[in-house]
NUFIZA-986182 format. One record per residue (C-alpha): residue in three letters; x, y, z. Coordinates in steps of 0.001 Angstrom, whole numbers, padded with zeros to 6 digits, always signed. Layout:
BEGIN
alaXYZ...
end
This chain:
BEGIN
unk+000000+000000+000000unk+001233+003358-000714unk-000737+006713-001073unk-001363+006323-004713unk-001771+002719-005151unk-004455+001975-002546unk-007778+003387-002054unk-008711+005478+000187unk-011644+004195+001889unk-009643+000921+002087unk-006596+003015+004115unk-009404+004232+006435unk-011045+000697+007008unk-007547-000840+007589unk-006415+002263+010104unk-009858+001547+011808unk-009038-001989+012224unk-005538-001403+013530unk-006953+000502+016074unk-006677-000267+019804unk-008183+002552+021329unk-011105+003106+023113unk-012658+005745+020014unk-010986+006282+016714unk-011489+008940+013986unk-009269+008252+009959unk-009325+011280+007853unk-007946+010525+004340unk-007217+013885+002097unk-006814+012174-001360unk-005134+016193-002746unk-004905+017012-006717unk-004111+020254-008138unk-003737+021985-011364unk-002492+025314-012160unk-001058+027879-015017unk+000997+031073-014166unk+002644+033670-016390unk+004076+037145-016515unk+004522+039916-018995unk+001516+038086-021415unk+003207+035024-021606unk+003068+031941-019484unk+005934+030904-017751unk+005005+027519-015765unk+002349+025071-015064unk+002011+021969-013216unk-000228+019072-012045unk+000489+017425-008469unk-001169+014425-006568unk-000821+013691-002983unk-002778+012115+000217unk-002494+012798+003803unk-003848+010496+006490unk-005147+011842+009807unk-005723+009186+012543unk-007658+010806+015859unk-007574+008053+019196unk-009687+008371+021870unk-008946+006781+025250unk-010996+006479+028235unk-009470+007032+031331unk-011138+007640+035023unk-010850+011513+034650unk-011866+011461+031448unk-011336+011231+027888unk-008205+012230+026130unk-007085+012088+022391unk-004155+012232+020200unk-004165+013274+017005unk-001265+012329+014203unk-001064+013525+010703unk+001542+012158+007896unk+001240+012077+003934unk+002249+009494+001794unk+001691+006350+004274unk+002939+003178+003267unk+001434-000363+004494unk+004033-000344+006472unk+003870+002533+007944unk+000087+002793+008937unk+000242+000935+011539unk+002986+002737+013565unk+001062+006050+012833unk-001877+004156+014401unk+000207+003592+017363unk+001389+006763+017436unk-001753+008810+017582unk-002946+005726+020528unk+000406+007272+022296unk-000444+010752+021847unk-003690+009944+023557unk-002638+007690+026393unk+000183+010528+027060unk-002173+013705+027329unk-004860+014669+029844unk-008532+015109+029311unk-009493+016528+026413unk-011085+019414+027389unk-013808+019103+024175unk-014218+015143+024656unk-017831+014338+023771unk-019406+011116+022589unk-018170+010455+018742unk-020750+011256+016191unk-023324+008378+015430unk-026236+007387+013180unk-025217+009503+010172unk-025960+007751+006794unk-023265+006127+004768unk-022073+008195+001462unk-023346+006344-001376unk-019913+007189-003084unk-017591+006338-000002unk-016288+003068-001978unk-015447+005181-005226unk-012184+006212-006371unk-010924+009507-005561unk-012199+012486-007676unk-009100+014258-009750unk-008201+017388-011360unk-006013+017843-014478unk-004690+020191-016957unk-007870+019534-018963unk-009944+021673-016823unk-007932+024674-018370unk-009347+023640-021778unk-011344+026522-022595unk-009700+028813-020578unk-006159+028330-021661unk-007233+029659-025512unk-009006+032431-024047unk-006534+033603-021800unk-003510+033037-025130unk-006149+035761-026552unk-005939+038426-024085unk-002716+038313-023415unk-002988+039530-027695unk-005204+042249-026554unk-003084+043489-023296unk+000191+043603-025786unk-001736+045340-028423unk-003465+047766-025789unk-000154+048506-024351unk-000493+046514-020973unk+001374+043818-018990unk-000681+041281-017553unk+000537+038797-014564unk-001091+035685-012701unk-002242+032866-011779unk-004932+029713-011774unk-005313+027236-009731unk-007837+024642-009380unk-007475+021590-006712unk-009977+018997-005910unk-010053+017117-002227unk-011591+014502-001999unk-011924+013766+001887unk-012905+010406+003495unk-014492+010206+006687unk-014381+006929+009019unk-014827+006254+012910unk-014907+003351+014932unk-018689+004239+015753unk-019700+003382+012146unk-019741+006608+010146unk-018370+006643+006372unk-018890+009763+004915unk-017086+011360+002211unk-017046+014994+000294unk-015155+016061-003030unk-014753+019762-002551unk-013606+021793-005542unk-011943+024656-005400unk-010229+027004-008118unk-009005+030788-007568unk-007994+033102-010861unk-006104+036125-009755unk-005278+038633-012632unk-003174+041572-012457unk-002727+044222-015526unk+000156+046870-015357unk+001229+049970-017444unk+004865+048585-018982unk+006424+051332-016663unk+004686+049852-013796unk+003415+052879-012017unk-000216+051695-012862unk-001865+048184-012002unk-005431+046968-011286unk-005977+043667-010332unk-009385+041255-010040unk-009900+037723-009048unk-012322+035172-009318unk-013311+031886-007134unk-014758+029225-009415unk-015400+025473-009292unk-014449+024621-012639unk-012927+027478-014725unk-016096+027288-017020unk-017146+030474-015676unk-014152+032632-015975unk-014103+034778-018962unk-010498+036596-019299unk-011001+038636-021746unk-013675+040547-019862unk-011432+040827-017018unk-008621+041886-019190unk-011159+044455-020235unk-012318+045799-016986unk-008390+046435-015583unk-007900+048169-019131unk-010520+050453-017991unk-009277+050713-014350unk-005805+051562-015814unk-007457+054455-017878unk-008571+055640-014790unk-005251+055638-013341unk-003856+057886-015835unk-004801+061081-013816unk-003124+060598-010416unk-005064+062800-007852unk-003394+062742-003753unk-005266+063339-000875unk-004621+062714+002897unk-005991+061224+005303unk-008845+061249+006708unk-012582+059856+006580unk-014200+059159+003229unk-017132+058143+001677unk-016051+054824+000134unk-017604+052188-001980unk-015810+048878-001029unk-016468+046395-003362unk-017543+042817-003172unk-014065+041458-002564unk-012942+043852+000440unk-016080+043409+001990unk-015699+039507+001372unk-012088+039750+003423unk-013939+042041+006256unk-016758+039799+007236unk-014549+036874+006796unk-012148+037814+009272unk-015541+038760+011529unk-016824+035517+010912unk-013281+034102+012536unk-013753+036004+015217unk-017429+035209+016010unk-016190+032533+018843unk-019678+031742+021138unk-016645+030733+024089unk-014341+033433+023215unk-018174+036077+023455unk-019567+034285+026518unk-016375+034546+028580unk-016117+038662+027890unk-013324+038684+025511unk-014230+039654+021854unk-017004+042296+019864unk-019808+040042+020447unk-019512+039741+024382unk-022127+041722+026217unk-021009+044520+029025unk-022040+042627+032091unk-022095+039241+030437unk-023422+037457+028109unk-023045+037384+024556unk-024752+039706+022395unk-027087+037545+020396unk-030308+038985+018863unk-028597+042706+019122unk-029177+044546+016227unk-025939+045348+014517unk-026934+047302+011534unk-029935+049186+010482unk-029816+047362+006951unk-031622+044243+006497unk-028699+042350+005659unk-028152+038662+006460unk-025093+036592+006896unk-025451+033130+006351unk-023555+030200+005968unk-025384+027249+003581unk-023286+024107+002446unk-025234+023867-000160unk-025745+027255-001354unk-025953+026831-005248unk-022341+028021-006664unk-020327+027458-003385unk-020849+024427-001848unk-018893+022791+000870unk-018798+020054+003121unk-022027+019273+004268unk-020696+017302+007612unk-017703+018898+010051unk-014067+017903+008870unk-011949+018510+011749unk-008479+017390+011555unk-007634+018979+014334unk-009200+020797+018171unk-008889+024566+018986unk-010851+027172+019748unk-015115+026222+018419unk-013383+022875+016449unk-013271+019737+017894unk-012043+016917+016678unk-015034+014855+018515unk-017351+016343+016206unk-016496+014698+013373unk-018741+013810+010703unk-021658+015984+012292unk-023808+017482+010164unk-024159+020881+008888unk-027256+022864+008791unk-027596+026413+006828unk-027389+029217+009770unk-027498+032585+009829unk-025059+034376+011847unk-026793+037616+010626unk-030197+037383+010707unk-032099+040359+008847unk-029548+043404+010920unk-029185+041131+014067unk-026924+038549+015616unk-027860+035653+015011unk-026003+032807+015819unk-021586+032708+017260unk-019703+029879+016590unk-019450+026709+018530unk-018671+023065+018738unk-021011+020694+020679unk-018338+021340+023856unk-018610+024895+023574unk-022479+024936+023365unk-022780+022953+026279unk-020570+025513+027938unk-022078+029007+026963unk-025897+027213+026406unk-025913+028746+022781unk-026543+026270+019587unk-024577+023831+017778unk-023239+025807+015675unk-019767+024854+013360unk-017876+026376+011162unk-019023+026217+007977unk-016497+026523+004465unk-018592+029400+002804unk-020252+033020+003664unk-023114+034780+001818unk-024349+038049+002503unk-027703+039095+001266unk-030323+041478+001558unk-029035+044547-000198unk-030757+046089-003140unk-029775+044817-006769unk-027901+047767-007815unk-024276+046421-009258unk-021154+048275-008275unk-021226+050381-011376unk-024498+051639-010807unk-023761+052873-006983unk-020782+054923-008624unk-023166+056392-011380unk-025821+057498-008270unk-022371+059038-005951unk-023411+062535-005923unk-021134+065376-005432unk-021242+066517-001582unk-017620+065062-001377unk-014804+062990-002324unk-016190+059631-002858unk-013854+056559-003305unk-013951+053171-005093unk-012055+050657-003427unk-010091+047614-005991unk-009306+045002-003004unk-007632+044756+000401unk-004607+043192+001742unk-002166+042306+004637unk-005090+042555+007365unk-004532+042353+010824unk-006122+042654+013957unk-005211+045671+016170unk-008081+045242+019428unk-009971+041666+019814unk-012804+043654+021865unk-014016+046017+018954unk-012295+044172+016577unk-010545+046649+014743unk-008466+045594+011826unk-005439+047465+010246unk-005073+047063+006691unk-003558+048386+003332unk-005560+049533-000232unk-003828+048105-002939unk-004018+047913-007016unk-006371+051186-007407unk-008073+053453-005085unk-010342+055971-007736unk-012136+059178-007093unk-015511+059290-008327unk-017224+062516-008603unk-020532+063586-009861unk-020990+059596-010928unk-018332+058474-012670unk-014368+057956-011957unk-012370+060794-012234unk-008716+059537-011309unk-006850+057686-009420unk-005891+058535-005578unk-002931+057504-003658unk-002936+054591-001347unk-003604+054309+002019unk-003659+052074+005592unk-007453+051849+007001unk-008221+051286+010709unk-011606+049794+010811unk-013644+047108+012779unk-016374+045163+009953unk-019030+045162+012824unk-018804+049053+013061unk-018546+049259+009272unk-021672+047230+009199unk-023555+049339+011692unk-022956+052480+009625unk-023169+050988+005950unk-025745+053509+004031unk-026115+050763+000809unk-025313+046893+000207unk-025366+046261-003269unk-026299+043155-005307unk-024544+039762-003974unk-022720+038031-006406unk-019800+035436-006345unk-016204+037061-005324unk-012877+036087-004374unk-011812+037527-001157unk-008071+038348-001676unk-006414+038890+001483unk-007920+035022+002581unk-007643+033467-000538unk-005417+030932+000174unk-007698+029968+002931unk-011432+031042+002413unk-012641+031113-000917unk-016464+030640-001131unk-018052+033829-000552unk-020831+035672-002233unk-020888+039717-001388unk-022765+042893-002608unk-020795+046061-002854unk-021321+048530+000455unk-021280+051876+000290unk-019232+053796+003769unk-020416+057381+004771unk-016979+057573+006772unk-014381+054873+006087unk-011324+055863+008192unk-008319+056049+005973unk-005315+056703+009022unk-002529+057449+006540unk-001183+057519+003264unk+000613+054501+001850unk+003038+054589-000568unk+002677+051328-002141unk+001144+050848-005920
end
């Protein structure tokens, strides 16, 4: 047995019989991925890879409780699955009580597909978008502009098994376009991105078309200081915002006073109202464009994750819910500790209930009582205070003025201090919600659908200098 000649629900069934422990949990992450990059409109590499990691979780009973040991390796051999086995039974026997030990998951149906083989990516999922891309890169040379990227598409399938009977398993696809055009003295660039499932619904020559036009705009160079603006943040920043929100939306971390969503006095804050917008946040796996695994895959415990839950299912929630808190995130440990829901993590984020006005048509209604700006993307976020969250960030690839409705120039760069739950409570438009690629989180969070959100007062703190 190695990790491409055996099958993966076999590796799980034969970790599961190895298994001396009182509870055991085999993960196998059958990985492929495909991808194209290239610079100066030309590609320069591409490459196809294959790889499995196994993840075997042991639970052992003891009389203060129940600990576990978790051990991850890729590319197991036959002989080598039984040591891991062994290893993650030593991990287990060698720790305390698990803190988040809870009976493992039962009565969940079988996949129908748990027996099949593996689902794979290739190079052939670039077929139609290989040509198309050759074609703009005609276009950029002939306009006068340098364009730069990357795709990448990767499909996981994940197999679930536990000595309590469940089988599941989940193909998730994933694939991420990121396109960046520049003026061949690189002082101008505009960049966009796109998240996609199967690159049959990425058009590059329309993106190579919109950063044309974003690079006309940057041909008048406008600098103002800092300060407060009225900004229109499109679907992409505000994708990276309520990401990072929805990280931060512990129900432990809230109960226990510590983050944005505890309540002065205690308590969480659950069923406040949070903006005056009927927006909701929700979290579906199977909203139609961006589904996800419909059952928890934890590979590891920390913070509202536990490996214990494994293979529970996932419902839609609402974390949002019409302007007001809805739900905070826990695992079936942390619910029993802070008596809110069961509510995981789940590996997408919609928010809805905005008008259906596209970006374009919020700049074309921007009036002229003041500088208004239009945001390309965010990047290199962090978090400054856990309790308001405020995040510290960077503009990057084309801030514009708009004036009177339409773009007038573009504006220097700056760093933004601002907390998404404040930005939220003083949001004067949401957009329509479409499909985006947050940029900042890309590597890690990539199904999200956004509208655009218009800012009365988005705190730029200083000027950057970066393009």
């Amino acid at each position: 047995m190695s990790a491409r000649t055996s099958k993966p629900h076999e590796v799980v069934e034969r970790a599961l019989e190895l298994s001396r422990a009182d509870g055991c949990v085999v993960i196998a992450d059958e990985q492929s991925t495909a991808n194209l990059r290239w610079a100066g409109n030309a590609l320069t590499t591409n490459g196809v890879t294959r790889g499995r990691t196994l993840t075997v979780i042991a639970t052992v009973d003891g009389k203060e409780g129940t600990a576990s040991g978790v051990v991850s390796r890729s590319a197991v051999t036959a002989d080598e699955l039984e040591p891991l086995v062994r290893a993650a039974e030593a991990a287990a026997r060698g720790a305390g009580p698990a803190e988040d030990a809870q009976p493992l998951v039962t009565d969940v149906p079988t996949s129908e597909d748990f027996t099949d083989a593996p689902a794979e990516t290739s190079s052939t999922v670039f077929a139609d978008f290989a040509p198309a891309l050759g074609e703009a890169f005609a276009r950029a040379r002939a306009g006068g502009r340098e364009l730069y990227g990357f795709a990448n598409h990767e499909l996981v399938s994940t197999y679930v098994g536990t000595s309590t009977g469940l089988r599941l398993r989940h193909d998730q696809p994933n694939g991420t376009l990121e396109l960046n055009a520049k003026s061949p003295d690189r002082t101008r660039s505009a960049w966009a991105g796109r998240s996609t499932r199967d690159f049959k619904d990425v058009d590059p020559a329309a993106l190579d078309a919109e950063l044309a036009v974003r690079l006309g705009w940057a041909e008048r160079r406008i600098e103002l200081p800092a300060g407060r603006y009225e900004t229109l943040l499109p679907p992409t920043a505000v994708a990276d915002l309520l990401i990072y929100q929805m990280w931060s939306a512990s129900g432990r971390d809230a109960t226990e006073g510590r983050t944005v969503f505890s309540k002065p006095g205690g308590g969480t804050r659950v069923g406040d109202r949070l903006t005056e917008l009927p927006l909701t946040l929700r979290s579906d796996p199977n909203e139609p464009g961006l589904e996800s695994a419909p059952f928890v895959i934890a590979h590891s415990s920390g913070g509202d994750q536990s490996v214990f839950d494994n293979g529970l299912p996932l419902t839609p929630t609402e974390w949002v819910r019409e302007g007001e808190l809805g739900h905070l995130m826990t695992s079936r440990h942390s619910a029993g500790l802070t008596g809110l829901p069961v509510a995981p993590a789940i590996d997408n984020l919609v928010l809805d209930g905005g008008t259906d006005r596209s970006l374009q048509d919020m700049v074309e209604s921007t009036d002229h009582r003041g500088p208004c700006l239009l945001l390309t993307c965010l990047w290199y976020i962090r978090e400054v205070d856990p309790a308001t969250l405020l995040l510290t960030g960077l503009t990057r690839d084309g801030v514009y003025l708009v004036e009177n409705g339409e773009v007038t120039g573009e504006v220097n760069n700056f760093r933004f201090n601002e907390s998404p739950v404040d930005l939220l409570g003083r949001a004067a438009e949401a957009g329509r919600t479409e499909k985006t690629l947050p940029r900042e989180w890309s590597d890690w969070f990539t199904r999200a659908a956004m509208p655009a959100l218009r800012v009365p007062d988005f705190n730029m703190s200083s000027v950057s200098q970066g393009v």
